[in-house]
N, C-alpha and C positions, 0 to 999 in steps of 0.2 A: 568276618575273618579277613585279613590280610592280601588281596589278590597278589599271587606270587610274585608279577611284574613288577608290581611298588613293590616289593620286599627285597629283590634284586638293587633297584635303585637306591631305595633305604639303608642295606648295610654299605651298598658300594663309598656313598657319599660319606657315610664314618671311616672309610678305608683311605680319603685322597689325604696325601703327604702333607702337612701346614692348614687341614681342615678342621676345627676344633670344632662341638659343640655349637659356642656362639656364630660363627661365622659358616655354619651348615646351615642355619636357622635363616641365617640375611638372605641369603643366595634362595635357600625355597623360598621366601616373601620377596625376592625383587622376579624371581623367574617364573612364578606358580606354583610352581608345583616342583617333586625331586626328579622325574624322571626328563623335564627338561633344562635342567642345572648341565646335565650330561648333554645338551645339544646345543646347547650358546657358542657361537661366535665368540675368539677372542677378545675382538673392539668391546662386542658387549656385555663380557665378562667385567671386564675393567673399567666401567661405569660403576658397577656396585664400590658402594663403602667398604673397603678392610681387603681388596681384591686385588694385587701387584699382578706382575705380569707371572712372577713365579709360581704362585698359585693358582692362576689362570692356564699355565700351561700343565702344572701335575693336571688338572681338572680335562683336560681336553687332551691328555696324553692317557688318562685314567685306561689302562687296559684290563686288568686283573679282575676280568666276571668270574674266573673259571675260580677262583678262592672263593667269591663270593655263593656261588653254584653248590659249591662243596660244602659251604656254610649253613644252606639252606636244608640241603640233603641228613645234616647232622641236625637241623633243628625238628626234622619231618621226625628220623628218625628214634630221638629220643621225646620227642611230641613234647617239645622247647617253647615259651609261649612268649612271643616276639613282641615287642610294641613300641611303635612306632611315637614319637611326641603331638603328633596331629591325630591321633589314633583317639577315641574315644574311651577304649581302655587300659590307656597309659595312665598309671598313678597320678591322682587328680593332684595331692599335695606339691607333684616336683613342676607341673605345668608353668606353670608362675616364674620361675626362675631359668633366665635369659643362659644360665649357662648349666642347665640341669642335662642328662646324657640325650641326646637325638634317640638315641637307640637303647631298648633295655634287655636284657634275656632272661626269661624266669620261670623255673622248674619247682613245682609245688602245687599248694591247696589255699591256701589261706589269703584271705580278702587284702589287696593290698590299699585297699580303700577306706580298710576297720576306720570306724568312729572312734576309735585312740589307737593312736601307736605310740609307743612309748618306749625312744631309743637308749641303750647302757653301752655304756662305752668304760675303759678302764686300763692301766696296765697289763701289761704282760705280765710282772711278775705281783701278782696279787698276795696279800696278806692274807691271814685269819680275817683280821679286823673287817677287810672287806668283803669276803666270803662270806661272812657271817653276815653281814647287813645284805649284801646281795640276798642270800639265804630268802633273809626275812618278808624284804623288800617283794622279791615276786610272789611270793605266799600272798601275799596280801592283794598284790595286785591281782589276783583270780578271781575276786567279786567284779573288775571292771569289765574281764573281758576281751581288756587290750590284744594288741598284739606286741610282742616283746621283738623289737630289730636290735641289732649288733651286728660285728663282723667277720666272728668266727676265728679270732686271733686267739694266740696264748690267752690264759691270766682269765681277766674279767669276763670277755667276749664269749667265751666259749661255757663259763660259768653262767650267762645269762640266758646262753641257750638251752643249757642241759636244768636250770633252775625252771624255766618257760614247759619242756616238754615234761618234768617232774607234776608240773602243776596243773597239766593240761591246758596252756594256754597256746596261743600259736606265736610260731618262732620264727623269724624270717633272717637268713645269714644272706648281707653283703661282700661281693668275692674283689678282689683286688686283679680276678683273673677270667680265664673261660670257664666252661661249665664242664668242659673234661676232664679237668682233675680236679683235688681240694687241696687246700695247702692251709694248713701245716696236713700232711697224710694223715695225722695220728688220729684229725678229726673226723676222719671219714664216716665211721659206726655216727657219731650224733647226724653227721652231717645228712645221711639215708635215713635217720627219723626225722628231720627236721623236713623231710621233701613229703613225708606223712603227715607230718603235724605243723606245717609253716610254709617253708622255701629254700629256694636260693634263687637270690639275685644280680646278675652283672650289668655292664655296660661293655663287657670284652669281647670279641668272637673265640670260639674254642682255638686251640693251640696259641693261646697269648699265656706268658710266663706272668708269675705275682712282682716283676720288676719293681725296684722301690719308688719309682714314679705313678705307679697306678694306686698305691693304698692312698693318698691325698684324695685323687678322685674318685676311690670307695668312697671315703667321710664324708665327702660332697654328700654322696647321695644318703648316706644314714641320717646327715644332720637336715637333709631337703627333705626325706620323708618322716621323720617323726613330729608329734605335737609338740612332746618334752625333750629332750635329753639330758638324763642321768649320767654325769661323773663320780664314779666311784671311790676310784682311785688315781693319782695318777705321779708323776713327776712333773719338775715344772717347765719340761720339754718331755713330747710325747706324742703321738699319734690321735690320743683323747685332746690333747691341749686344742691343737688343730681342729677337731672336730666340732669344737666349745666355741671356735673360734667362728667355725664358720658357720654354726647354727646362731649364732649373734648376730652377724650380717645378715641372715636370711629372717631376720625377726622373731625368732622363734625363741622358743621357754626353756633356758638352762637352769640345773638343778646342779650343785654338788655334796658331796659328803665332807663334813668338817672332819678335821683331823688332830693330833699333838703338833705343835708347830714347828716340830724337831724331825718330824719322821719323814723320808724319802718321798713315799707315797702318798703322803698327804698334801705337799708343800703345794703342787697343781690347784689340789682341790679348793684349798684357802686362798692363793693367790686369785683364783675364778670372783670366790666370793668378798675378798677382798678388794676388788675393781670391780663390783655391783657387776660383771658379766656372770653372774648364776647365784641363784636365788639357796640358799640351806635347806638340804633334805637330812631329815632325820629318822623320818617314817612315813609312812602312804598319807598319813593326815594330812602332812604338807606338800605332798603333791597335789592333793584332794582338793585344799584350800587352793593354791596359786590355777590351779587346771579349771577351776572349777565343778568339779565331777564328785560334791558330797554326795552322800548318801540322801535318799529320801527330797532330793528337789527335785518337786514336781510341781513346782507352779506354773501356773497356767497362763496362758498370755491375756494382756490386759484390754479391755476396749478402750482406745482412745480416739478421741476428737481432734483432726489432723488440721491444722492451719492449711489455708488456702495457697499459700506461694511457695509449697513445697513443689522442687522440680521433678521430674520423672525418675530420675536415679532417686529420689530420695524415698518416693514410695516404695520402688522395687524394693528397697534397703530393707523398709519399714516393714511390708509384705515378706516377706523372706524369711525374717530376724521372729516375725508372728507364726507363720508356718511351721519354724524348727522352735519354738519358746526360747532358745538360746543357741548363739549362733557364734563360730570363732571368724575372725577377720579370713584368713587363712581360704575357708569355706564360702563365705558372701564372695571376696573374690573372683574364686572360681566361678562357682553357680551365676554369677551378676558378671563373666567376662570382664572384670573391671581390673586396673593394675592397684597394688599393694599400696602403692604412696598414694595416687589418687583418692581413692578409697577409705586412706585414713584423712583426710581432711573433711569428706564428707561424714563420713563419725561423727569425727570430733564437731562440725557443725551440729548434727542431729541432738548431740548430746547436749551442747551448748542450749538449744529450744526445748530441750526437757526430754525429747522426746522418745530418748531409746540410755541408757546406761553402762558403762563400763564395767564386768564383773572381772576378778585373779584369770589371767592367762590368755587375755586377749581377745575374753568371748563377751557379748552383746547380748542382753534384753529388752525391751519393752520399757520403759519407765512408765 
């Protein structure tokens, strides 16, 4: 658990004026640690990359523990489960990425670690058409297991939640705010089963408003922590667009639903798949297939005879990818500390020697 002290410094440092994510991150690797970010010297502030004098002085002006105090009080209170990005049990998925939240808040049950997560994203104002495929869509997905994340918006979001807790699957809503209220209110009632049967997840401290600047860095984190993401619906400006968008830079597996090339809410979805940025979902088969998560593969890892001038990363690789029979990039990453571009070059080596194979959706076996 958490020692209070670091949890003081921890939200404080999301609190200084012009401190983003990335640039929280610089400052604990060039100081140590967070709690002495708060005790540098100006001069030696202003050594770090990305560190002007202006933000050097909010940093050393930073007075406002007694918010922070109060923050804490409310997380005892509602027994709030904090996690810090150096934290062990901070979502292994968002680690990776340079600009994923320092700080996460989350009220719930459900593994945020699940062996699938599988994000839906969608307009606000949803069709039949897409109702219905939703509908379908999480029925099926109950033989996986998954966990179903969204973000508890109108329309689709809030359809994928209430499809999740129909199904008994777990359902995890990302909030665009604190954990004190829900927005839109109306969702409240899902929102108190969802804390039984999933979550809720922020990046905000309580009394932050849903301002329209915070739902972008909701989708951050939907599209940072799922495997896939599911476009359902959308227009070809939207909230999902964005989210498609940035789960493509994070490398990650876009899906959409095809649509008539006339309709509103399709136009997103075909434009996605029209610029190869997401793959056609028509039913769980082709998730199945791109994910690689058929039915009934259970093969077993193979014994192979390793060439001699394979380098130390490259057994780790090897070893790993044997341990789990199939392994996603995503995962060796983490577990192997290794960065994402690194990592795929050494692959695509192994793969070159025979030695390991590419299967749908970025996952690795054995060859």
């Amino acid at each position: 658990m958490t020692n209070k002290n670091d949890l003081i410094y921890q939200i404080a440092i999301t609190q200084i004026p012009g401190v983003g994510d990335v640039l929280a991150k610089n400052l604990i690797s060039y100081c140590g640690n967070v709690e002495e970010v708060f005790k540098q010297k100006k001069h030696k502030l202003l050594r770090i990359p990305g560190i002007g004098a202006k933000v050097a002085d909010a940093i050393i002006q930073f007075k406002d523990f007694k918010k922070v105090e109060a923050e804490i009080k409310f997380i005892e209170k509602h027994k709030i489960n904090a996690f810090f990005y150096l934290d062990e049990n901070y979502p292994s998925r968002l680690k990776q990425f340079q600009d994923a939240p320092s700080m996460l808040y989350y009220l719930g049950n459900a593994d945020l670690n699940n062996q699938k997560i599988v994000g839906i994203v969608g307009t606000r104002k949803s069709t039949d058409y897409g109702k219905v495929f939703l509908e379908q869509l999480t029925k099926d997905l109950k033989e996986t297991g998954c966990l179903i994340l969204s973000g508890l918006a109108f329309g689709i979001d809030i359809q994928a939640h209430k499809e999740a807790l129909k199904n008994n699957l777990p359902t995890v809503g990302v909030l665009a705010h604190g954990l004190d209220r829900i927005y839109p209110a109306s969702h409240s009632n899902t929102a108190k089963k969802m804390i039984d049967q999933g979550g809720l997840l922020t990046e905000f401290c309580s009394n932050t408003n849903p301002d329209r600047e915070n739902f972008p860095k909701r989708n951050r984190i939907v599209a940072g922590l799922c495997d896939v993401l599911v476009v359902v619906e959308t227009a070809e400006k939207g909230g999902a667009m964005i989210t498609a968008e940035i789960a493509n830079s994070y490398n990650k597996d876009v899906m959409a639903v095809p649509g008539r090339v006339k309709d509103e809410f399709s136009m997103g979805c075909n434009k996605l798949i029209k610029l190869n940025k997401a793959a056609v979902i028509t039913n769980i088969d082709d998730m199945n297939y791109l994910m690689g998560w058929e039915r009934g593969n259970t093969t077993k890892p193979k014994q192979q005879i390793l060439p001699v001038d394979l380098t130390e990363d490259d057994l780790l690789i090897i070893n790993f990818i044997r341990q789990k029979a199939k392994a996603g990039i995503d995962d060796i990453a983490f577990s192997l500390n290794k960065q994402a571009s690194i990592l795929s070059l050494s692959l695509l080596d192994l793969e070159f020697k025979g030695l390991i194979k590419q299967l749908p959706g970025k996952y690795f076996e054995l060859a």
